[in-house]
mmCIF file of the N, C-alpha and C atoms, coordinates in Angstrom:
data_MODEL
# 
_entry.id   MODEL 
# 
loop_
_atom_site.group_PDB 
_atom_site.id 
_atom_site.type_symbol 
_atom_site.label_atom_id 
_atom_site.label_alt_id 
_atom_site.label_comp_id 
_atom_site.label_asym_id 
_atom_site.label_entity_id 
_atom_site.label_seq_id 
_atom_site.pdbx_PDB_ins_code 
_atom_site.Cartn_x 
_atom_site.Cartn_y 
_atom_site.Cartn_z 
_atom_site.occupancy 
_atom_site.B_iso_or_equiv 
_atom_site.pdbx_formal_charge 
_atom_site.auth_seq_id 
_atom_site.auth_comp_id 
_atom_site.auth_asym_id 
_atom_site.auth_atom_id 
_atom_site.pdbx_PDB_model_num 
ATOM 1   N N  . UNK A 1 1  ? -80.858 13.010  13.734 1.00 0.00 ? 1  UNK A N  1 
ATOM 2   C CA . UNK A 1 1  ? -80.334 11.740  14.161 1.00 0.00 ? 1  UNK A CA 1 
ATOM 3   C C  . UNK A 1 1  ? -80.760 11.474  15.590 1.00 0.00 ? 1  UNK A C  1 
ATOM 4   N N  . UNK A 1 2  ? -81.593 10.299  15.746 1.00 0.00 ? 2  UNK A N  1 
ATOM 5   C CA . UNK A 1 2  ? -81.805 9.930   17.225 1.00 0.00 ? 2  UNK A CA 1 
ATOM 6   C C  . UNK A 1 2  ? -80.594 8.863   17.915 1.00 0.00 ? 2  UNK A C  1 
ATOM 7   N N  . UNK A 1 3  ? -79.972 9.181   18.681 1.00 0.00 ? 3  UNK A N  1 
ATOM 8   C CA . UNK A 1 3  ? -79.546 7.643   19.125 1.00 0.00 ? 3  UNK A CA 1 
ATOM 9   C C  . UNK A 1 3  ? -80.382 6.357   19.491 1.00 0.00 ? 3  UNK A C  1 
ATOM 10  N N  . UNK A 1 4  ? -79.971 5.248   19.475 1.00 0.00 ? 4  UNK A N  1 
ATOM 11  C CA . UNK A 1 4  ? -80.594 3.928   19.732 1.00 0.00 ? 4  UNK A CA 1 
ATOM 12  C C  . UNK A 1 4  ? -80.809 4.054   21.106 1.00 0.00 ? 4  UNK A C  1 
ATOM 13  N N  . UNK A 1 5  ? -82.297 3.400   21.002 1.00 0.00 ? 5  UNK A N  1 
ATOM 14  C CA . UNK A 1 5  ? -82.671 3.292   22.418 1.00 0.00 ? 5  UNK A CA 1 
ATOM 15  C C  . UNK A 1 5  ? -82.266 1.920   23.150 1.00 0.00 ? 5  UNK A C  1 
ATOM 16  N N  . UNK A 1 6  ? -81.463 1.979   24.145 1.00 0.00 ? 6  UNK A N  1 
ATOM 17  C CA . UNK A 1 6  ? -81.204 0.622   25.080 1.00 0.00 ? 6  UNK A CA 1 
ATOM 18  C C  . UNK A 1 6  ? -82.336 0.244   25.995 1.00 0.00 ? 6  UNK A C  1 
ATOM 19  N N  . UNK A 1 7  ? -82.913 -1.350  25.921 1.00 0.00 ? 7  UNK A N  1 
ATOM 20  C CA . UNK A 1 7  ? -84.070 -2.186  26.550 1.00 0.00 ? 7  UNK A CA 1 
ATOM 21  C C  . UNK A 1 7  ? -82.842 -2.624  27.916 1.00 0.00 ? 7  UNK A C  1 
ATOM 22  N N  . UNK A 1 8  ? -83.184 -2.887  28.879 1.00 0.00 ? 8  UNK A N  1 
ATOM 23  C CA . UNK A 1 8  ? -82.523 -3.436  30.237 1.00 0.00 ? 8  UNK A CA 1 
ATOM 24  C C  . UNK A 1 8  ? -83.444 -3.950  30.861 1.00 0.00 ? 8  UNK A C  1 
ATOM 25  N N  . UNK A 1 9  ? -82.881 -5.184  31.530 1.00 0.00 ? 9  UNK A N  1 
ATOM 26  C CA . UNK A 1 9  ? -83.485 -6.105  31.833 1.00 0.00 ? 9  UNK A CA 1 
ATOM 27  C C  . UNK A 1 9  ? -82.739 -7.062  33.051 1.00 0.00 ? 9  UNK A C  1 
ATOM 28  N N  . UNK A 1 10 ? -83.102 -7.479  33.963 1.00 0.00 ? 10 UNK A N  1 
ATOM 29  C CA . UNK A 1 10 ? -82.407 -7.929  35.679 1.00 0.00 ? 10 UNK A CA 1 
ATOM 30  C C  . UNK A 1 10 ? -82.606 -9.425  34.873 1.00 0.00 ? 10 UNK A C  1 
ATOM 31  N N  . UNK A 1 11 ? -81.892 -10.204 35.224 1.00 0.00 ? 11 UNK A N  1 
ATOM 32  C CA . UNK A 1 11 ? -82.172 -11.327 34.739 1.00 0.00 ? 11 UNK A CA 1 
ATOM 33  C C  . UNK A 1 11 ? -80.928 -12.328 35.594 1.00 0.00 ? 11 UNK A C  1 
ATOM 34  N N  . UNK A 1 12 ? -81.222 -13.153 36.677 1.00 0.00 ? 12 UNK A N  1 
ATOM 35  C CA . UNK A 1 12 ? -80.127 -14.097 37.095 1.00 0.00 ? 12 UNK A CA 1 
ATOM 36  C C  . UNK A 1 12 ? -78.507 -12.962 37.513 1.00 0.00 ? 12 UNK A C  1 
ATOM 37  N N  . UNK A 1 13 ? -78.725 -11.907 38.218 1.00 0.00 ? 13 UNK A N  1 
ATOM 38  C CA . UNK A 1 13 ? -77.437 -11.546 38.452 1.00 0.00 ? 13 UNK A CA 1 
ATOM 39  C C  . UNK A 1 13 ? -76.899 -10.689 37.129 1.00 0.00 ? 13 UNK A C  1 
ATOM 40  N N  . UNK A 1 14 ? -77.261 -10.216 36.295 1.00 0.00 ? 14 UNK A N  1 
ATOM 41  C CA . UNK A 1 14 ? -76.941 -9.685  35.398 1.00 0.00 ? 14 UNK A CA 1 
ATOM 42  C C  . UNK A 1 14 ? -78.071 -8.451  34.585 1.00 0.00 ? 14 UNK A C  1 
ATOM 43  N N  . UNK A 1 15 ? -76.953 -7.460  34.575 1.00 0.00 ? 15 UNK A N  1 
ATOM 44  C CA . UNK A 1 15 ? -78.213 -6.352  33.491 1.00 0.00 ? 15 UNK A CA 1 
ATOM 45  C C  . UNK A 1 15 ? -78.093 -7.054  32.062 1.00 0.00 ? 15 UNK A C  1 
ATOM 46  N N  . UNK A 1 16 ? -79.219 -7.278  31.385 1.00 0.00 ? 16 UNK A N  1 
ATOM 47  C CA . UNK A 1 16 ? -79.067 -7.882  29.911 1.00 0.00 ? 16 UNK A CA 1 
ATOM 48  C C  . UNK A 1 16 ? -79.434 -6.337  29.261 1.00 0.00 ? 16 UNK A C  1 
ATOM 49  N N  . UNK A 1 17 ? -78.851 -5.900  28.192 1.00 0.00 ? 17 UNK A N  1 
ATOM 50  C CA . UNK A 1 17 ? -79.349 -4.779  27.837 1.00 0.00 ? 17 UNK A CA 1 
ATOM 51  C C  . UNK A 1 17 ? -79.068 -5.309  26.120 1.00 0.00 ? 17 UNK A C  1 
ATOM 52  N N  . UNK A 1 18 ? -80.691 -4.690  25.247 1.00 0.00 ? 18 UNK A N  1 
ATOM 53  C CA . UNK A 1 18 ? -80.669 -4.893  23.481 1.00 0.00 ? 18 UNK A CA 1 
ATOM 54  C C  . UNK A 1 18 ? -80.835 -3.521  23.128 1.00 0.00 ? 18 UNK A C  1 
ATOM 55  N N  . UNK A 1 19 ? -80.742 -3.349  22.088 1.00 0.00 ? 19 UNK A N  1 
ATOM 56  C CA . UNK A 1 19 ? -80.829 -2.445  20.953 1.00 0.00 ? 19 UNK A CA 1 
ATOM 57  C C  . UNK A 1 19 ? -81.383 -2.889  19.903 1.00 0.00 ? 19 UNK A C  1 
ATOM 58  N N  . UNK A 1 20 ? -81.840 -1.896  18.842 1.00 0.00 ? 20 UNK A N  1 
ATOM 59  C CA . UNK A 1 20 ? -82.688 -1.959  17.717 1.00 0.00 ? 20 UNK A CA 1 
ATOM 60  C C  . UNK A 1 20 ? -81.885 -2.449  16.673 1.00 0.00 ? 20 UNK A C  1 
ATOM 61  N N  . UNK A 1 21 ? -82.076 -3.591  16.144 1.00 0.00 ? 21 UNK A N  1 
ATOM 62  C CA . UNK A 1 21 ? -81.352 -4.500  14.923 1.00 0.00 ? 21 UNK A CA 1 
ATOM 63  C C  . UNK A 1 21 ? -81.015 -3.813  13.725 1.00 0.00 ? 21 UNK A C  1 
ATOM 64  N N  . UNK A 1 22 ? -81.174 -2.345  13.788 1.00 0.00 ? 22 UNK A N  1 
ATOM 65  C CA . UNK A 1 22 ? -80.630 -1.806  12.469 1.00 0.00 ? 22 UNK A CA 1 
ATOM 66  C C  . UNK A 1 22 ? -79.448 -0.794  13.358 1.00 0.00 ? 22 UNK A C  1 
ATOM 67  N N  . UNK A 1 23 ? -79.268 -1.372  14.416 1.00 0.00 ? 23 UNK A N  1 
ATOM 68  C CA . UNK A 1 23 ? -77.926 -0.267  14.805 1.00 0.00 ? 23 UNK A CA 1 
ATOM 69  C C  . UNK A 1 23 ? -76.816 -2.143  15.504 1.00 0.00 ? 23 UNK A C  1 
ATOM 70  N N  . UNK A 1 24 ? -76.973 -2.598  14.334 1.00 0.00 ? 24 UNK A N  1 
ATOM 71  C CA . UNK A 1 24 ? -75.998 -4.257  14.470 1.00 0.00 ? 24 UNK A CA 1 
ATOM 72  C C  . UNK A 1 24 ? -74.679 -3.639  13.828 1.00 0.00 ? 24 UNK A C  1 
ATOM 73  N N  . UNK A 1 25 ? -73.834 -3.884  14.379 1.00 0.00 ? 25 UNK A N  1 
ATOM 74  C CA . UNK A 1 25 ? -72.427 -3.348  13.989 1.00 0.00 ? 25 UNK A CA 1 
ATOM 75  C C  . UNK A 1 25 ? -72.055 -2.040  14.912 1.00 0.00 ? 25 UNK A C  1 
ATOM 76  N N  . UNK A 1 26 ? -72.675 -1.501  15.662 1.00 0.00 ? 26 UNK A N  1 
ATOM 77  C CA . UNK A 1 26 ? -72.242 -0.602  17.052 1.00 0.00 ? 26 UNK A CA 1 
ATOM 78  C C  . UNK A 1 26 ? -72.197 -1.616  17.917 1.00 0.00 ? 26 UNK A C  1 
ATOM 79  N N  . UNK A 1 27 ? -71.160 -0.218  18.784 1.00 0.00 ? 27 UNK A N  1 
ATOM 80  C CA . UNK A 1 27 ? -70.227 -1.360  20.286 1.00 0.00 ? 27 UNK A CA 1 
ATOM 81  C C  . UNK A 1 27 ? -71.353 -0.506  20.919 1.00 0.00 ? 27 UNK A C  1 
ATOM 82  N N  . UNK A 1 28 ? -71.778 -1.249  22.193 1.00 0.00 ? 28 UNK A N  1 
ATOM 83  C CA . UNK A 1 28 ? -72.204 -0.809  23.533 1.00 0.00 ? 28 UNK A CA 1 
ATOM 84  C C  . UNK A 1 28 ? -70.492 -1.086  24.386 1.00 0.00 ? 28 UNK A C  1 
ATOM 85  N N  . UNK A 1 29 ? -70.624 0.159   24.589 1.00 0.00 ? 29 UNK A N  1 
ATOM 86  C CA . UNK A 1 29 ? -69.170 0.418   26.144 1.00 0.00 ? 29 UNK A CA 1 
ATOM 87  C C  . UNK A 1 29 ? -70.436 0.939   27.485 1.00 0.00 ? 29 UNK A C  1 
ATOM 88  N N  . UNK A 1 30 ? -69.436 0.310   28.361 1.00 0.00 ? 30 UNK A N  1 
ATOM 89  C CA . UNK A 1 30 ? -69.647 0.909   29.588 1.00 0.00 ? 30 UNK A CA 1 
ATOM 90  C C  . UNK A 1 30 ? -68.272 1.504   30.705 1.00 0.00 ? 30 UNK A C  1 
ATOM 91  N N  . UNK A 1 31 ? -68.823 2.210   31.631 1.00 0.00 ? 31 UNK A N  1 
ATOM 92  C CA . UNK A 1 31 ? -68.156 2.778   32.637 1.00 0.00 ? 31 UNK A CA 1 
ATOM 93  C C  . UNK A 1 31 ? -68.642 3.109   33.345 1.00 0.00 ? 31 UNK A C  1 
ATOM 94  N N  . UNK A 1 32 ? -67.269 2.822   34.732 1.00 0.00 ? 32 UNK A N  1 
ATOM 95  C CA . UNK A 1 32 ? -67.837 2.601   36.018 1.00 0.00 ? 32 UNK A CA 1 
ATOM 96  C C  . UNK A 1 32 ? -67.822 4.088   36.530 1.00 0.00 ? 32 UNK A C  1 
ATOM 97  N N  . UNK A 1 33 ? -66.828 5.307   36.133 1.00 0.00 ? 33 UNK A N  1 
ATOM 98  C CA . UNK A 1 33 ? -66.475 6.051   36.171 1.00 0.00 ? 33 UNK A CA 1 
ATOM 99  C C  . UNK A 1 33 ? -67.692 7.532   36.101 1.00 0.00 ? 33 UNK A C  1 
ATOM 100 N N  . UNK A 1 34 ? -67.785 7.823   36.575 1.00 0.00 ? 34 UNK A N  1 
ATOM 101 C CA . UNK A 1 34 ? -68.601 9.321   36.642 1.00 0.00 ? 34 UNK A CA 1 
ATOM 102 C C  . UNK A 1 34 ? -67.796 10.220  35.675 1.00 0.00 ? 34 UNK A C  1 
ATOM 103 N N  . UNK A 1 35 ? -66.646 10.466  35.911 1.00 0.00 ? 35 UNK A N  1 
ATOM 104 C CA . UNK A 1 35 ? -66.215 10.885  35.269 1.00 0.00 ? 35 UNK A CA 1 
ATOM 105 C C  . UNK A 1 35 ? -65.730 10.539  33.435 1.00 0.00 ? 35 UNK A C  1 
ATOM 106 N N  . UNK A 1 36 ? -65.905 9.477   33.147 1.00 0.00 ? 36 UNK A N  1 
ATOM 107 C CA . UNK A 1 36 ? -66.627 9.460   32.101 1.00 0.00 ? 36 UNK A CA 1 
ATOM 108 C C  . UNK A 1 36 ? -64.608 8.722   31.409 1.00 0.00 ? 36 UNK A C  1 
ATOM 109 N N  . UNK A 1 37 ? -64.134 8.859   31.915 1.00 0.00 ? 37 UNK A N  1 
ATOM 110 C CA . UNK A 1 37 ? -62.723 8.888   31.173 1.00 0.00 ? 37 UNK A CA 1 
ATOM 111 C C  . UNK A 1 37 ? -62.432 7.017   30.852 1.00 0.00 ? 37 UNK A C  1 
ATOM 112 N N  . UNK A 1 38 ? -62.990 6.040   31.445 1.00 0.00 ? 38 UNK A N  1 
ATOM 113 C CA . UNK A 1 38 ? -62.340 4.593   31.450 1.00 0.00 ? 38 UNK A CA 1 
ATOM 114 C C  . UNK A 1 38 ? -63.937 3.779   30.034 1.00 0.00 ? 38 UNK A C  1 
ATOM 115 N N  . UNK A 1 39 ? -63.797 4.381   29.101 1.00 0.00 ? 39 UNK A N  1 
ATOM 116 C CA . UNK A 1 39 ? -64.947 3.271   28.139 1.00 0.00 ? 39 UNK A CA 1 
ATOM 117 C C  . UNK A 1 39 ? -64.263 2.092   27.974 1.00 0.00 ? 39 UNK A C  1 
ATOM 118 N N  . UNK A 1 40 ? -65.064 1.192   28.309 1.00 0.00 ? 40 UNK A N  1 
ATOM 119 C CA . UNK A 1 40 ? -64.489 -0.256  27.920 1.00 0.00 ? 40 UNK A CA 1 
ATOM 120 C C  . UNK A 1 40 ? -65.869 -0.914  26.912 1.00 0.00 ? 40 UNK A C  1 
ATOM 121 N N  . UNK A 1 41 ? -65.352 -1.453  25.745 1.00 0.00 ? 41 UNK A N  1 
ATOM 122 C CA . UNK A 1 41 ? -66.385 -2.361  24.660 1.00 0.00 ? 41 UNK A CA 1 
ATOM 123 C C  . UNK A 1 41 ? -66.801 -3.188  25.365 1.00 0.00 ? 41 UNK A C  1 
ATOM 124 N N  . UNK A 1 42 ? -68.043 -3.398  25.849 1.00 0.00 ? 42 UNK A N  1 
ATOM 125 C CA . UNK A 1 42 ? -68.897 -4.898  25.786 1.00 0.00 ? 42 UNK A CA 1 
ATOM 126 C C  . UNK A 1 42 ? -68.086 -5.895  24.979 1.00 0.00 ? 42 UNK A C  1 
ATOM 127 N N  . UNK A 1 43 ? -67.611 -7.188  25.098 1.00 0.00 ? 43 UNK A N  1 
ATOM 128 C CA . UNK A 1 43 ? -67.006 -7.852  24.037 1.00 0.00 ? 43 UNK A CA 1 
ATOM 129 C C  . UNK A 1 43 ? -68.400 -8.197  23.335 1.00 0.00 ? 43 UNK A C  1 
ATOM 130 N N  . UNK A 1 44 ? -68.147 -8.590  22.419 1.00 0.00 ? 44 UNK A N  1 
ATOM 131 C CA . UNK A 1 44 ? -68.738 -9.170  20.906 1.00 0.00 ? 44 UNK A CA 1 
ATOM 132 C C  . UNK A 1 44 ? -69.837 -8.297  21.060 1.00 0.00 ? 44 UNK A C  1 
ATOM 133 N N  . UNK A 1 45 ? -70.204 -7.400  21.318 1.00 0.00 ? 45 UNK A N  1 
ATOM 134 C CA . UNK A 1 45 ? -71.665 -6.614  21.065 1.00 0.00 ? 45 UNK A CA 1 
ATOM 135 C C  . UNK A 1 45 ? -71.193 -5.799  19.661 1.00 0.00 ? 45 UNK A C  1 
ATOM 136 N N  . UNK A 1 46 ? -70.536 -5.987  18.937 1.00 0.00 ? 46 UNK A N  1 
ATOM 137 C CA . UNK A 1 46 ? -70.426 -5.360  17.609 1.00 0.00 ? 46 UNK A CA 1 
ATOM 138 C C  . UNK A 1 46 ? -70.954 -6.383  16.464 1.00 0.00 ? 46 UNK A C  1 
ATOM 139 N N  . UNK A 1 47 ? -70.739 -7.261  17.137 1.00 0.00 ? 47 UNK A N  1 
ATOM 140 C CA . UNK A 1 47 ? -71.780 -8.986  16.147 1.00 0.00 ? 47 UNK A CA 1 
ATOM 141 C C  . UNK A 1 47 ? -73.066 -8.877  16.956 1.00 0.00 ? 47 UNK A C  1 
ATOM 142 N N  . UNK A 1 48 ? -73.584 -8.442  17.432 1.00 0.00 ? 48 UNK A N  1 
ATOM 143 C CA . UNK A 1 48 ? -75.019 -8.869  18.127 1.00 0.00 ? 48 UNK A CA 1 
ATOM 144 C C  . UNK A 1 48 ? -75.530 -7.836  18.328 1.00 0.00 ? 48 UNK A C  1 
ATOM 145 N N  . UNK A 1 49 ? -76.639 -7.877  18.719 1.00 0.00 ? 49 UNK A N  1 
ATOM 146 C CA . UNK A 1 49 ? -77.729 -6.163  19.075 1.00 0.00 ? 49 UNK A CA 1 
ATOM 147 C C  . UNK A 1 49 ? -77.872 -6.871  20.986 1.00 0.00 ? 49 UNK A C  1 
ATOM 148 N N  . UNK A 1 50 ? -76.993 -7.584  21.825 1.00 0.00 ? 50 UNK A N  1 
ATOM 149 C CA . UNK A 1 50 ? -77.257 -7.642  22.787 1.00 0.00 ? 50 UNK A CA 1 
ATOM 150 C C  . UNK A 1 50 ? -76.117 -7.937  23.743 1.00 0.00 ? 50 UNK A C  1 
ATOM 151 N N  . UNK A 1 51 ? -76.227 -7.639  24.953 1.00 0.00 ? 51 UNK A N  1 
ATOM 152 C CA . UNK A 1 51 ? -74.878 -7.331  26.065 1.00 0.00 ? 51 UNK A CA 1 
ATOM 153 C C  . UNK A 1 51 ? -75.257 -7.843  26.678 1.00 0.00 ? 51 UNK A C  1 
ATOM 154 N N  . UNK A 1 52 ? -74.186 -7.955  28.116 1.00 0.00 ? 52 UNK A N  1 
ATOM 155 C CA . UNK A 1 52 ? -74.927 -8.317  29.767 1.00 0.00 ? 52 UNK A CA 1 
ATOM 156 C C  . UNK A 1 52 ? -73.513 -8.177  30.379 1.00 0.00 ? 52 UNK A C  1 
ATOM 157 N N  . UNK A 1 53 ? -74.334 -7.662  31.508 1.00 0.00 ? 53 UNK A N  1 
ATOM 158 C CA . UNK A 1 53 ? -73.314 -7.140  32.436 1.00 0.00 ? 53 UNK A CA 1 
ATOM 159 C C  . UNK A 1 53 ? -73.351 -7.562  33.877 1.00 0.00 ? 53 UNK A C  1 
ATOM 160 N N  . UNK A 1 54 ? -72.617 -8.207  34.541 1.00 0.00 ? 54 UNK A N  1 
ATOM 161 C CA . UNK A 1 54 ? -72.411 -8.512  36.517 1.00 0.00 ? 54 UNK A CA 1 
ATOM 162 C C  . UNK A 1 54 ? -73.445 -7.239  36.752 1.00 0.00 ? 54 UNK A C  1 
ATOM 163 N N  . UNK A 1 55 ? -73.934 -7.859  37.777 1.00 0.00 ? 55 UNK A N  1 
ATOM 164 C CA . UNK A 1 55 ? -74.924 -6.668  38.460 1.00 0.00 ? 55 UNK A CA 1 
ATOM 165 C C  . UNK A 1 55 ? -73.323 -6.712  39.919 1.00 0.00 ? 55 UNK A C  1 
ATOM 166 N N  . UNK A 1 56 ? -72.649 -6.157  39.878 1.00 0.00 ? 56 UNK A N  1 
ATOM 167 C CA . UNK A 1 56 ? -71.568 -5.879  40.813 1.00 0.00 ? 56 UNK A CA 1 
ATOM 168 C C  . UNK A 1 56 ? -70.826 -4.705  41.186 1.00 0.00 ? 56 UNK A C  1 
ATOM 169 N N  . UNK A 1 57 ? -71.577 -3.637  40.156 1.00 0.00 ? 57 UNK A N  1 
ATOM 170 C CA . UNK A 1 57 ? -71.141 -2.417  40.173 1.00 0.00 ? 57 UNK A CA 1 
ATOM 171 C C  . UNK A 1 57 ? -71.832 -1.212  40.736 1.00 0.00 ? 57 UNK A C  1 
ATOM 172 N N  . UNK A 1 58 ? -71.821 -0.808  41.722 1.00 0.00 ? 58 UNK A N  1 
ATOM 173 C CA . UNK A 1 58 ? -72.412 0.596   42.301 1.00 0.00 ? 58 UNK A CA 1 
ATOM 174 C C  . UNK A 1 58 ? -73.340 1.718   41.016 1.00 0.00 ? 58 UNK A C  1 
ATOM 175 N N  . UNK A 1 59 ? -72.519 1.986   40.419 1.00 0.00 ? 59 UNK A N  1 
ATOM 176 C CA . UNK A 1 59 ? -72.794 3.020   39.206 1.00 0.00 ? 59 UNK A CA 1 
ATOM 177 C C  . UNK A 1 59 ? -72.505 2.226   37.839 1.00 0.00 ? 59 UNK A C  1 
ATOM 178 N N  . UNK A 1 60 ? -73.005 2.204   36.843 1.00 0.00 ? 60 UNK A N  1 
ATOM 179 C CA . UNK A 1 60 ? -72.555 1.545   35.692 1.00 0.00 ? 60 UNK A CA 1 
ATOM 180 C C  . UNK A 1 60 ? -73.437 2.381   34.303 1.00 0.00 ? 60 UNK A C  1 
ATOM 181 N N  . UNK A 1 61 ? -72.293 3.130   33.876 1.00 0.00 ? 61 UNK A N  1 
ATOM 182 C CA . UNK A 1 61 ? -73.170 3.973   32.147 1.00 0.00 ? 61 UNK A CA 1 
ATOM 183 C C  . UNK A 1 61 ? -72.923 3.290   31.169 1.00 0.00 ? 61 UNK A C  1 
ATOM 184 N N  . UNK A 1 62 ? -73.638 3.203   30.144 1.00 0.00 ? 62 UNK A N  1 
ATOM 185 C CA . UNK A 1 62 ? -73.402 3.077   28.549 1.00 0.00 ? 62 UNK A CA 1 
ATOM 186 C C  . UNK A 1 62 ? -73.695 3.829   28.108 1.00 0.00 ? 62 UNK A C  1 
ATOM 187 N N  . UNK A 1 63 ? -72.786 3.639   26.851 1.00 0.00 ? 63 UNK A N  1 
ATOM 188 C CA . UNK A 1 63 ? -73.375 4.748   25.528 1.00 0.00 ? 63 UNK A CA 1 
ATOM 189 C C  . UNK A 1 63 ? -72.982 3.467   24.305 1.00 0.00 ? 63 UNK A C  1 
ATOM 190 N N  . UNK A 1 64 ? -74.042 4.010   23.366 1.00 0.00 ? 64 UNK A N  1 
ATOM 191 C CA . UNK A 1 64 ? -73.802 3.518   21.902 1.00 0.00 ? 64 UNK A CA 1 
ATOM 192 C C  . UNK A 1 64 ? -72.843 4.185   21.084 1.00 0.00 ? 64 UNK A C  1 
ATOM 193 N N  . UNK A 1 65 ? -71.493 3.110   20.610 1.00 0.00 ? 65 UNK A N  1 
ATOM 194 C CA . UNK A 1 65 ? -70.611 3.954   19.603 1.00 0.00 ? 65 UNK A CA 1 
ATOM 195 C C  . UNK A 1 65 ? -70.589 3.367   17.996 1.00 0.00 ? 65 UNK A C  1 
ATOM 196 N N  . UNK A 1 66 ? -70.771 4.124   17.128 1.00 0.00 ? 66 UNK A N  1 
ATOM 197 C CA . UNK A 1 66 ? -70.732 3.696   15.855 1.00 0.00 ? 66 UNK A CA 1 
ATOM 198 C C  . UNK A 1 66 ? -69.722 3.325   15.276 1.00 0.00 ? 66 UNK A C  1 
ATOM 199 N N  . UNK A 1 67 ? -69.315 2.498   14.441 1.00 0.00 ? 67 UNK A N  1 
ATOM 200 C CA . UNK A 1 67 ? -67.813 1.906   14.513 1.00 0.00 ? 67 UNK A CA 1 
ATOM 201 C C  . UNK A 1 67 ? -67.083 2.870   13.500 1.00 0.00 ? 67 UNK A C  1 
# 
């Protein structure tokens, strides 16, 4: 099993980040946290293969979760 690879992209103040259209129905979460403990869902990225995020954050991770 590979995980999905995330595309990122600067665009107007915002990271736009896609994924591969056969992983449609996973959440992209992020966190601001190093420590890894606060995941918050992207809203609606479980209907879409695409996110975006404020470029306002110092540190910012994702991971792909399967629902």
């Amino acid at each position: 099993w590979q995980p999905p690879a995330l595309a990122m992209n600067r665009s107007g103040g915002q990271l736009q980040c896609s994924w591969p259209a056969d992983h449609l129905g996973w959440r992209l979460q992020m966190n601001t946290n190093l420590a890894g403990s606060n995941w918050m869902d992207m809203p609606t990225t479980a209907l879409s293969t695409v996110g975006a995020v404020p470029m306002t954050y110092v540190s910012v991770f994702f991971r792909m979760v399967y629902p």
